[in-house]
The first five atom37 places (N, CA, C, CB, O) and aatype in JSON, in Angstrom:
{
  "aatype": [20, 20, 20, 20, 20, 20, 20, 20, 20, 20, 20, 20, 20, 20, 20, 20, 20, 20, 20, 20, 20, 20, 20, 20, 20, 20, 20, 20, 20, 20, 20, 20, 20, 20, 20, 20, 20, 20, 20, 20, 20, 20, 20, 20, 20, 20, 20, 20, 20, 20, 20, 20, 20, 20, 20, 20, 20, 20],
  "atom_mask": [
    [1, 1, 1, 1, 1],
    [1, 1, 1, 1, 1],
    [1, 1, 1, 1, 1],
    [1, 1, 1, 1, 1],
    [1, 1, 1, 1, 1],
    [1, 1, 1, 1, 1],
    [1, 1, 1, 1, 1],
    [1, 1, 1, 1, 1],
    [1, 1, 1, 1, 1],
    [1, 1, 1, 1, 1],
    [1, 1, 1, 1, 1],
    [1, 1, 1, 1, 1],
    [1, 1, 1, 1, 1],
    [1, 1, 1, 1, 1],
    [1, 1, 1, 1, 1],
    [1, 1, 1, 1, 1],
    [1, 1, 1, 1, 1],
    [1, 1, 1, 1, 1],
    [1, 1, 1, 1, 1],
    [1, 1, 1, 1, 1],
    [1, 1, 1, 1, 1],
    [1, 1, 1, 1, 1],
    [1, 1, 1, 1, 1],
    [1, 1, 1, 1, 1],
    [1, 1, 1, 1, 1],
    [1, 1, 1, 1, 1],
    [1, 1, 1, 1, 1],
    [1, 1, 1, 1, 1],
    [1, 1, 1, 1, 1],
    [1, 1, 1, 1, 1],
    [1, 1, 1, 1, 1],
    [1, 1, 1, 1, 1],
    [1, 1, 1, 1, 1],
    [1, 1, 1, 1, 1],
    [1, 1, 1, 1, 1],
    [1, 1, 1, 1, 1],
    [1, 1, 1, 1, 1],
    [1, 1, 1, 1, 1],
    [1, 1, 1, 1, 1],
    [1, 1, 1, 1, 1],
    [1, 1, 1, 1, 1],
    [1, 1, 1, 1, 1],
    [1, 1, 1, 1, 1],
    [1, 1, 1, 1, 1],
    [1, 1, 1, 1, 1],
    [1, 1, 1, 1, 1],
    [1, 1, 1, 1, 1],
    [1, 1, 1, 1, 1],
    [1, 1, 1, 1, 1],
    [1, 1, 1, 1, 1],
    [1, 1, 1, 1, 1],
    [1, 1, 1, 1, 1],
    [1, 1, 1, 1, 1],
    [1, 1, 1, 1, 1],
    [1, 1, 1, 1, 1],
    [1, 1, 1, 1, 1],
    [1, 1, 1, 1, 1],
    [1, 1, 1, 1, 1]
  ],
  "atom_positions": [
    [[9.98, -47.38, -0.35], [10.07, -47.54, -1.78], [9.37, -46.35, -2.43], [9.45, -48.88, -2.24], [8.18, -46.13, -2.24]],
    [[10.12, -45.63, -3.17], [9.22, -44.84, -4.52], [9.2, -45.18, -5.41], [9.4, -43.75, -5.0], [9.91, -45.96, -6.04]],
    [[7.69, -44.2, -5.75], [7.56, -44.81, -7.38], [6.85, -43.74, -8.14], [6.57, -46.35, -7.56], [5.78, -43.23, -7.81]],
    [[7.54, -43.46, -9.19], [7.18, -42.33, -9.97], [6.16, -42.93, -11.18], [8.6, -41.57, -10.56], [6.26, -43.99, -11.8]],
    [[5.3, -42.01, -11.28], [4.44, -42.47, -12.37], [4.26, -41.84, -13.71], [3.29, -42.52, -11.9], [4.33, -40.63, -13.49]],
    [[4.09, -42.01, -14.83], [4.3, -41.18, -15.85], [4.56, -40.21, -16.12], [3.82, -41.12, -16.27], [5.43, -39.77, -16.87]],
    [[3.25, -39.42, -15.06], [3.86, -37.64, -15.25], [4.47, -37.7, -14.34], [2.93, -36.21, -15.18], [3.87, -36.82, -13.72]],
    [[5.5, -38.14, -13.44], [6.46, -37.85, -12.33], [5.68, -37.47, -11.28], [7.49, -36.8, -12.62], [6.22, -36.5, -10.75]],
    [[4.43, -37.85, -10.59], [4.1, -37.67, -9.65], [4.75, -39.01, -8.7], [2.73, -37.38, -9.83], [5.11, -40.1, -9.14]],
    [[4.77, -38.62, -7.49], [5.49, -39.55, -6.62], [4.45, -39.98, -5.48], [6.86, -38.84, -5.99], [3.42, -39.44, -5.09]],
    [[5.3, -41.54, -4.95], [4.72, -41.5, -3.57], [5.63, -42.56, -2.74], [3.02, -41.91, -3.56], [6.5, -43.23, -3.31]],
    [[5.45, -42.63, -1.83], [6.42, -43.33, -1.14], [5.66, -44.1, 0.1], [7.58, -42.3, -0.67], [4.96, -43.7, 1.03]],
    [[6.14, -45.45, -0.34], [5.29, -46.25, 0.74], [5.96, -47.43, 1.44], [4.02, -46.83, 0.07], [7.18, -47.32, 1.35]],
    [[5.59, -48.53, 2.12], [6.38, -49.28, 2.75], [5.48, -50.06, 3.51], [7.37, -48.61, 3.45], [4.29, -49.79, 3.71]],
    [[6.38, -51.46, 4.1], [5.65, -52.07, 5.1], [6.87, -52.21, 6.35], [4.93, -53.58, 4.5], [8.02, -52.52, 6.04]],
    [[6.56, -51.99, 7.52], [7.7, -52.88, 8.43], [7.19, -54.17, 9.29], [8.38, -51.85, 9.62], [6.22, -54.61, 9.91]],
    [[8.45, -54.46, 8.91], [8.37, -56.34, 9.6], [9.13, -56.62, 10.56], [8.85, -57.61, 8.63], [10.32, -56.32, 10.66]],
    [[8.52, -57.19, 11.27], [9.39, -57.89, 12.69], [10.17, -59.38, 11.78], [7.85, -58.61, 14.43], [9.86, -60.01, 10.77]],
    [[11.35, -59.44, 12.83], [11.95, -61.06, 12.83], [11.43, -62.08, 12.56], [12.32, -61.51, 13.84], [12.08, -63.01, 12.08]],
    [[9.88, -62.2, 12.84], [8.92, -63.5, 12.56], [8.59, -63.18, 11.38], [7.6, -63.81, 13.47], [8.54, -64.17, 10.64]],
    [[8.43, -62.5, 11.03], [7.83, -62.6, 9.65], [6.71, -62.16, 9.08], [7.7, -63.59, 9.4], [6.29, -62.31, 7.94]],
    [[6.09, -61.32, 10.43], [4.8, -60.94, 10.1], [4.87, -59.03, 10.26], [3.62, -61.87, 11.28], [5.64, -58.32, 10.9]],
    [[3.91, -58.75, 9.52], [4.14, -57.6, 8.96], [3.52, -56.5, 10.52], [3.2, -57.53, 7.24], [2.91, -57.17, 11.35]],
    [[3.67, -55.09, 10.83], [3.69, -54.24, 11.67], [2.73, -53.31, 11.24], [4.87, -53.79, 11.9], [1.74, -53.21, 11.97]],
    [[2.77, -52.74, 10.43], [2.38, -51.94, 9.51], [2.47, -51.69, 8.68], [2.37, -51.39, 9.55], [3.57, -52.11, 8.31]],
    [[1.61, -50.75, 7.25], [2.48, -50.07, 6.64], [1.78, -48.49, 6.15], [2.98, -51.04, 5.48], [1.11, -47.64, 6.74]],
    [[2.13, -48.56, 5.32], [2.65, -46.67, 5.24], [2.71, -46.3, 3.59], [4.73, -46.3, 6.05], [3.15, -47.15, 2.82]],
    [[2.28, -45.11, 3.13], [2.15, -44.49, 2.16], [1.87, -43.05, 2.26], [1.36, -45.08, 1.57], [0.94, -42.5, 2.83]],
    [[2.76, -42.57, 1.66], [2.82, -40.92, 1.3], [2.5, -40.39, -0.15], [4.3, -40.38, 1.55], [3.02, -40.84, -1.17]],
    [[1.73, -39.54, -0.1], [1.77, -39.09, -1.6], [2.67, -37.66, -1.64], [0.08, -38.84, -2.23], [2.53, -36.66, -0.94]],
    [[3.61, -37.92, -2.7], [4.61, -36.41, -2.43], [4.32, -35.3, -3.49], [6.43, -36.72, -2.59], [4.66, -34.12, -3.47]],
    [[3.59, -36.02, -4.46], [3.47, -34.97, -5.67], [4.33, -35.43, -6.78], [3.96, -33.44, -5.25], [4.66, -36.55, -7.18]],
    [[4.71, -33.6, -7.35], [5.8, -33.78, -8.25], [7.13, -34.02, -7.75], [5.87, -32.73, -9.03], [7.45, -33.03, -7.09]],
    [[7.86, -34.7, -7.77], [9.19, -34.64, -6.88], [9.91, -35.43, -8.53], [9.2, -35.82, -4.84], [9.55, -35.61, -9.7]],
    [[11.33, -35.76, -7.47], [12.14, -36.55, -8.36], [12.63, -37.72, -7.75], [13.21, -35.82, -8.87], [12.86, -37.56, -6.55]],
    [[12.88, -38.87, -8.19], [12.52, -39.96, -7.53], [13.41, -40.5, -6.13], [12.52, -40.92, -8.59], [13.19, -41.37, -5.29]],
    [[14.93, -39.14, -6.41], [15.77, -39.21, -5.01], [14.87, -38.62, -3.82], [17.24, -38.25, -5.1], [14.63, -39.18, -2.74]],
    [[14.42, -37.29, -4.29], [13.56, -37.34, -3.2], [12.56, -37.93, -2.61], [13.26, -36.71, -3.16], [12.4, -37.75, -1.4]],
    [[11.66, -38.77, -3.38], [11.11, -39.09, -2.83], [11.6, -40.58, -1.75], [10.26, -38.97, -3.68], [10.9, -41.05, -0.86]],
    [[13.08, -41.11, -2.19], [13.45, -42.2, -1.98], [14.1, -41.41, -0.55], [14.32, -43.03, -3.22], [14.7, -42.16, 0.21]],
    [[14.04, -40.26, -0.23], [14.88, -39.68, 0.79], [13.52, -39.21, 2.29], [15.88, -38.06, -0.12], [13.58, -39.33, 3.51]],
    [[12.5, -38.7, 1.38], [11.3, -39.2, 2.18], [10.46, -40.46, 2.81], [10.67, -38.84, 1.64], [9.68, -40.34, 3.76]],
    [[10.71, -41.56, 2.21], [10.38, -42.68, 2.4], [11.61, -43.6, 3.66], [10.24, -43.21, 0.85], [11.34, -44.41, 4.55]],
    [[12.86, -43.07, 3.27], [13.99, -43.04, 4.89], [13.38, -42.16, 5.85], [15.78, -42.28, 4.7], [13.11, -42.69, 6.92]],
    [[13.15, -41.15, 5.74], [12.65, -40.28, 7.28], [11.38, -40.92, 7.28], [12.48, -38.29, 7.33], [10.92, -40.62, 8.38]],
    [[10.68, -41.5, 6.8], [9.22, -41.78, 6.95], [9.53, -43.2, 8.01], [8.25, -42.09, 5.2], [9.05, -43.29, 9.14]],
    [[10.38, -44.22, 7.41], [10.57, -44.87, 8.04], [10.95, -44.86, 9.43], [11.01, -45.22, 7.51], [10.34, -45.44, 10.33]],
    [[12.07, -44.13, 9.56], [12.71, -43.65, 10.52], [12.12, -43.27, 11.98], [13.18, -42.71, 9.98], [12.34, -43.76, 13.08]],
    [[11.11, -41.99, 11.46], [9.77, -41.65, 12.1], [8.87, -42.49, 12.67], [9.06, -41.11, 11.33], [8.22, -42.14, 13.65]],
    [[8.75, -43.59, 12.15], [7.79, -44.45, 12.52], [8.46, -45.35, 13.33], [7.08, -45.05, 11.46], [7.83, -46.05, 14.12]],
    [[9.9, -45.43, 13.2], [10.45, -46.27, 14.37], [10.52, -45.82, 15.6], [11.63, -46.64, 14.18], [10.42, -46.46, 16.64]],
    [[10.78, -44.17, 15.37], [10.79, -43.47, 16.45], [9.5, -43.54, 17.61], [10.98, -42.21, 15.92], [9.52, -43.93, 18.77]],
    [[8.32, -42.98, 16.75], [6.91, -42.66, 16.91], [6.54, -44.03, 17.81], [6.01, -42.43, 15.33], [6.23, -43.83, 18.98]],
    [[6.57, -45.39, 17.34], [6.1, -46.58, 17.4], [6.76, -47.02, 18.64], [6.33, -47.39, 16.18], [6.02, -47.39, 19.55]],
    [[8.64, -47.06, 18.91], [9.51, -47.32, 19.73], [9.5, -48.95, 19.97], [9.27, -46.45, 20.92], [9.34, -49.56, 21.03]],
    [[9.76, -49.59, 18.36], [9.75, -50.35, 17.93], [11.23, -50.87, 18.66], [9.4, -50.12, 16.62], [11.73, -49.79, 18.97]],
    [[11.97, -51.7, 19.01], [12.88, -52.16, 19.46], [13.94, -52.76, 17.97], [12.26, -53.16, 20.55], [14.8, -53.54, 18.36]],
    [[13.96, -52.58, 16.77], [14.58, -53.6, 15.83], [15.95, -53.72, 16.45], [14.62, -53.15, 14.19], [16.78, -54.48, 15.97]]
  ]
}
């Protein structure tokens, strides 16, 4: 998820969840000035990464 804040600074953060219901981790980036696709395009590779990194089975 991003979220831009007044002056357009960004950040992009998240939680991942298993099937039960209980949470894995989560995660926050601060990106700066961006625009809010990017940052919504950082917060996919962030995810992504962490599935990789982790070798999470979803």
């Amino acid at each position: 998820m991003a979220l831009p804040s007044g002056n357009r600074f960004c950040c992009s953060w998240g939680v991942m969840w298993v099937q039960e219901g209980r949470w894995i981790l989560a995660y926050n980036r601060y990106l700066g000035f961006c625009f809010v696709m990017e940052a919504e395009l950082w917060g996919i590779l962030d995810r992504l990464t962490l599935i990789l990194e982790w070798s999470y089975d979803f």
